[in-house]
N, C-alpha and C positions, 0 to 999 in steps of 0.2 A: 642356362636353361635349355633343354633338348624338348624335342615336341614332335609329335605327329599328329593325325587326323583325329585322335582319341586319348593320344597321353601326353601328358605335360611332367617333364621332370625336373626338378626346381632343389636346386641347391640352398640353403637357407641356414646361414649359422653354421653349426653343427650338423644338421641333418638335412635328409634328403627325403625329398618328398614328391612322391608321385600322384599324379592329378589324373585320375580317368575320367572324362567325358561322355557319359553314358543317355542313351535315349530310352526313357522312362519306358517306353512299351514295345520295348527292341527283346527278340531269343537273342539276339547277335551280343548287344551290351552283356545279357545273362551270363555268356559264356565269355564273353572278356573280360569280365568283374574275376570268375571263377579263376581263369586262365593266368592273370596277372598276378591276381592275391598270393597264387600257390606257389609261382617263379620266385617272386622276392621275398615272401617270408617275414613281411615286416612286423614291426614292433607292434605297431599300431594301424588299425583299422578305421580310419573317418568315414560316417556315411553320412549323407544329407537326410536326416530324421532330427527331432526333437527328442524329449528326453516322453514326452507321453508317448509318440510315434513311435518312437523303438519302444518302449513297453507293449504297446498294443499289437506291437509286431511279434515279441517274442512272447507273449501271452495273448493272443485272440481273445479268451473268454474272460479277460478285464471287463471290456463293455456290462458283464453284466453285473459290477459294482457301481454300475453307474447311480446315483440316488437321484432321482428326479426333485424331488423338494428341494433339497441344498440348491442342484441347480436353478430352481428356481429362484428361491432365498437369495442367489446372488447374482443373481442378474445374470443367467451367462444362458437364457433359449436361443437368444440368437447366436449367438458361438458354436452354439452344441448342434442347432437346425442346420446352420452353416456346412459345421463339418461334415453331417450325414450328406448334406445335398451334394458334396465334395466324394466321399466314400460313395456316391452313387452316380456319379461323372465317371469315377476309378472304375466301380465294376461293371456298369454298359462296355468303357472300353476293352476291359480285359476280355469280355465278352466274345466280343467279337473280331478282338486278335487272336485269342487263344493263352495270352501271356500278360498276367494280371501287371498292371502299372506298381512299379516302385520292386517287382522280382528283382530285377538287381541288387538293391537293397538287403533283399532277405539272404540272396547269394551270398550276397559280402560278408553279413551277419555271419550266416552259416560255416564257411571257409576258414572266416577268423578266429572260430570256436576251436575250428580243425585244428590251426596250429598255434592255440592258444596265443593269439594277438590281442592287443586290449580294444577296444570297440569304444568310439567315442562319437557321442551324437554333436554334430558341429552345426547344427541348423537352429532359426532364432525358436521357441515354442511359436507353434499357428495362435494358439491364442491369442499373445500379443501381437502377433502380425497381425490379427484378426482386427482386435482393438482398438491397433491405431491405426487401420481401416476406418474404423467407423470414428475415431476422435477426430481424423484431416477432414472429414468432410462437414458441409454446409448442412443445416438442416433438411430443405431440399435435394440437395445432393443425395444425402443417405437417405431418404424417403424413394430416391430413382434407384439408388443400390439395394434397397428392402425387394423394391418390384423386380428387379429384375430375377434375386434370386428365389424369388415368389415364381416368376415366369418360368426362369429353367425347369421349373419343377410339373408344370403344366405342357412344355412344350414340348416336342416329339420326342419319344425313345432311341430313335434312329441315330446312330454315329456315323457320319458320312466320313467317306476318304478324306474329303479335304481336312476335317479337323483330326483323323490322325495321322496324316502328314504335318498338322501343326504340332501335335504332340512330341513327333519325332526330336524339335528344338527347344524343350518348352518343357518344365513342370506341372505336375498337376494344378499344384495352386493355382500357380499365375495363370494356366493355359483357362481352367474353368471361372476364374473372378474379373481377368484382363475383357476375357470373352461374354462377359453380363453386363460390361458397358467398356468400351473401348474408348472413350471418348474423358475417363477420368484419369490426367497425368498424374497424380497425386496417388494414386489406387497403386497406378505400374511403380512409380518410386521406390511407394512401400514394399511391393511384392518382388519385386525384382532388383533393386540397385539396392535398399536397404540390406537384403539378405545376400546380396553381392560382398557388402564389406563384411556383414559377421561370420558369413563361411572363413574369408579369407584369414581373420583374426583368428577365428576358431582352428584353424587347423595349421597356423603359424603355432599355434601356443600349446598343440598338440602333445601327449607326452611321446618319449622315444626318440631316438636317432634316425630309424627307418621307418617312416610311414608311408600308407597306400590311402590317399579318399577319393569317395566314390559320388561324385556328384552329378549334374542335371546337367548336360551339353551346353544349353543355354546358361549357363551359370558360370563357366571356363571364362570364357574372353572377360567377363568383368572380376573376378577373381586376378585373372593375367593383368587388368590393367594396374587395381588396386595392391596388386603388390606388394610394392617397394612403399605403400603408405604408411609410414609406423605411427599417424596420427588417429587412425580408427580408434573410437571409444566404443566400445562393447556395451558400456554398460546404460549408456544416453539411446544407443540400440534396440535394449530391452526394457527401456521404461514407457510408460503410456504419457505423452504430453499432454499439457489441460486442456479439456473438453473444451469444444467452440462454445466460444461467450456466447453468441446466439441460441444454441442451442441448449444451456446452463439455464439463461438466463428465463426462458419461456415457462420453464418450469414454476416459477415465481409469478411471472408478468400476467401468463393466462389467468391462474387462480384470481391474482391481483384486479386484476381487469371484472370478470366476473361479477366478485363479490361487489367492487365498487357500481356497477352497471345495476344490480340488483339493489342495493342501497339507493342508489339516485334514483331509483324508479318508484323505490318507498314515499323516498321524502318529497320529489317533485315531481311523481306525478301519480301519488297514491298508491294504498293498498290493493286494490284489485292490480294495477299496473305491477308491480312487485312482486305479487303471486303469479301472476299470467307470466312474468321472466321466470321464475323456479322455475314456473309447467315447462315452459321450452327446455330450458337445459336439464332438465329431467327426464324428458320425452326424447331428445335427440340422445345424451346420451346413454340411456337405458336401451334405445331403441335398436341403434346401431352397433351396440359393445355386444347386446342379444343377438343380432344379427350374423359379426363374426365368428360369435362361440359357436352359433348352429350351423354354420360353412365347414365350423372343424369335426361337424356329425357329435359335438360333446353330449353328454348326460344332460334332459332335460330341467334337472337339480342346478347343472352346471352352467347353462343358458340363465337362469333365474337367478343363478348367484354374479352374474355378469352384469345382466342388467342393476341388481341391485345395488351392486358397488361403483359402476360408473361417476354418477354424478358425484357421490362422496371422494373416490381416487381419483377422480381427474382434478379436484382442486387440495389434492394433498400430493406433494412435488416427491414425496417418501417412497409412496405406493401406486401403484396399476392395477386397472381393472383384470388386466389379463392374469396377474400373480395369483388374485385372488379366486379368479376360477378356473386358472391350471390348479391349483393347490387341490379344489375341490373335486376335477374332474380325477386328481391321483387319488385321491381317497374313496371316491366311488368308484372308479375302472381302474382299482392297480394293476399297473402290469403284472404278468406272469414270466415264468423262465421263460413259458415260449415263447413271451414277443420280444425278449434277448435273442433266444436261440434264430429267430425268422427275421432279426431286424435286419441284415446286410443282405437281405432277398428281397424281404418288403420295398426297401426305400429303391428299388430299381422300377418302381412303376410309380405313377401319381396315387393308384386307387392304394397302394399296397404302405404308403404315408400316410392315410386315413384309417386303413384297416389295423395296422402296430397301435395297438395300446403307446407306447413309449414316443413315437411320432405324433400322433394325433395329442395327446399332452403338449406337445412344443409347438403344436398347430393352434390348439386352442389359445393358448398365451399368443402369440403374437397376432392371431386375426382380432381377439377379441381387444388388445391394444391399440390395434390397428382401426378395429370400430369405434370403439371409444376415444381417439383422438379425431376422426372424420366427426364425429359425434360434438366435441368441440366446437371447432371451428364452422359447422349448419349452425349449431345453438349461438354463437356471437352475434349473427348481422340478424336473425331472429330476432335475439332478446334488444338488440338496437334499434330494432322498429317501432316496438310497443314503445320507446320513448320520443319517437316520430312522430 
């Protein structure tokens, strides 16, 4: 293995494989991704992207297949709010470097076109990285990890040196999610040692004799150490482990709890008692689930379809209140092309995530879930009084 301050060349089998260590928001990596690719000529191209990430790279105007219903149908606002709050970390920075985060990238793409190299995305999908983000964590936990990336999105526009001097060692991912809480080792695991081994496996099993990959500086030394592991499993890598039992389980328990609270209220301690528990958790969660559809500026149809579904989708483990008046607020404020064509402008300001038709969609689901589960948990020691 030979090596210097930025390339790593690694013998392997048959083939020989060069390792560039590039800083995500460097001109300098730009022109050594360029400068490298064209000397050697190789077979193969590795970049650190996914297989959506290199599409969205070599076609921008994908985003605007995006169908908002599906995503919501499957669960995936928080994935999709995620990456935008990600995609708007990316362009403040480029902002204010002048060289958009992940150009190396598009370099390497572009080069390997030049000399007809094959182009192989060796990075895990962010979604699942995403995912089993939020499967390691505690319910708690990911309630701190919702807030925070609630907070980035609230908090200063301003990119200070220091964070992109951190940037210099550091991906985006990890740099913007490490940086919404510091304090979760489970978080950095994922985002950083897991994607440590399946770069490595990825670009061992590379096609070609002569490859060049272009990866995140900070992603070198644990590549270098992983190595010589030939036990890495790839595919244990990319699946989603079972949901925390706690957090599974709640799904069932709240309801459960409820309805039995309201039944014992019937039987021992009368009808009016039994009616006065509905009122509460009728009132807290209508109350509250109204509350954060109207933070997300929704359709006042959309607010009304929030509150109405509360109390009924909080004690169905299937459904969310939020599904149900994202659904509503798409069919009364469909986006247009423009709020595609505006969305990678918009999401660089808080007001301009409110303003996007296509954001404020993925706002209203999750505050209005977000209410309607606070909505909850007032409505329980409530309805446990009246039987005091």
């Amino acid at each position: 293995m030979t090596k210097d301050n930025h390339i790593n060349t690694i013998n392997w089998n048959d083939k020989k494989i060069t390792i560039i260590g590039t800083a995500h928001v460097s001109k300098e990596s730009v022109a050594l991704v360029e400068e490298v690719i064209k000397e050697i000529k190789p077979d193969t191209v590795c970049v650190e992207l996914c297989n959506p990430r290199l599409k969205s790279i070599s076609d921008p105007s994908k985003w605007k297949d995006t169908n908002l219903i599906d995503v919501i149908k499957k669960k995936q606002t928080t994935v999709l709010m995620s990456n935008l709050i990600l995609a708007s970390f990316q362009k403040r920075i480029g902002e204010k470097l002048g060289v958009a985060p992940g150009e190396e990238m598009r370099t390497a793409i572009k080069v390997a076109k030049e000399i007809d190299a094959t182009i192989v995305p060796v990075d895990r999908e962010i979604k699942i990285t995403l995912m089993r983000v939020w499967h390691s964590m505690s319910f708690w936990s990911l309630l701190k990890f919702i807030a925070g990336l609630l907070y980035s999105m609230f908090d200063s526009d301003e990119i200070t040196e220091e964070d992109v001097e951190k940037l210099k060692n550091k991906d985006i991912l990890e740099s913007a999610l490490i940086e919404i809480n510091s304090e979760m080792p489970a978080v950095s695991k994922i985002i950083i040692h897991e994607r440590d081994l399946y770069l490595t496996e990825s670009i061992r099993n590379a096609p070609g004799s002569r490859i060049v990959a272009v990866v995140g500086a900070g992603h070198v030394p644990g590549i270098l150490k992983e190595w010589e592991n030939t036990d890495i499993d790839i595919e244990a890598l990319s699946t989603l482990p079972p949901k925390n039992r706690i957090i599974a389980s709640l799904k069932y328990l709240i309801p459960a709890i409820v309805v039995c609270l309201i039944l014992t209220g019937f039987f021992f301690a009368g009808a009016d008692a039994g009616k006065e528990m509905i009122l509460w958790w009728v009132a807290a969660n209508s109350l509250l689930a109204g509350i954060g559809s109207a933070l997300a500026l929704s359709h006042p149809l959309t607010i009304i379809s929030a509150a109405l579904a509360a109390p009924i989708t909080s004690l169905n483990p299937m459904i969310a209140a939020g599904w149900v008046a994202g659904l509503v607020e798409v069919f009364l404020r469909k986006p247009k092309v423009d709020d595609f064509d505006k969305l990678f402008d918009d999401i660089t300001s808080v007001r301009g995530f409110w303003k996007n038709k296509i954001t404020r969609v993925l706002l209203v689901v999750l505050f209005t879930n977000l209410g309607s589960s606070i909505g909850t948990f007032v409505a329980l020691p409530l309805m446990g009084k009246v039987l005091g």
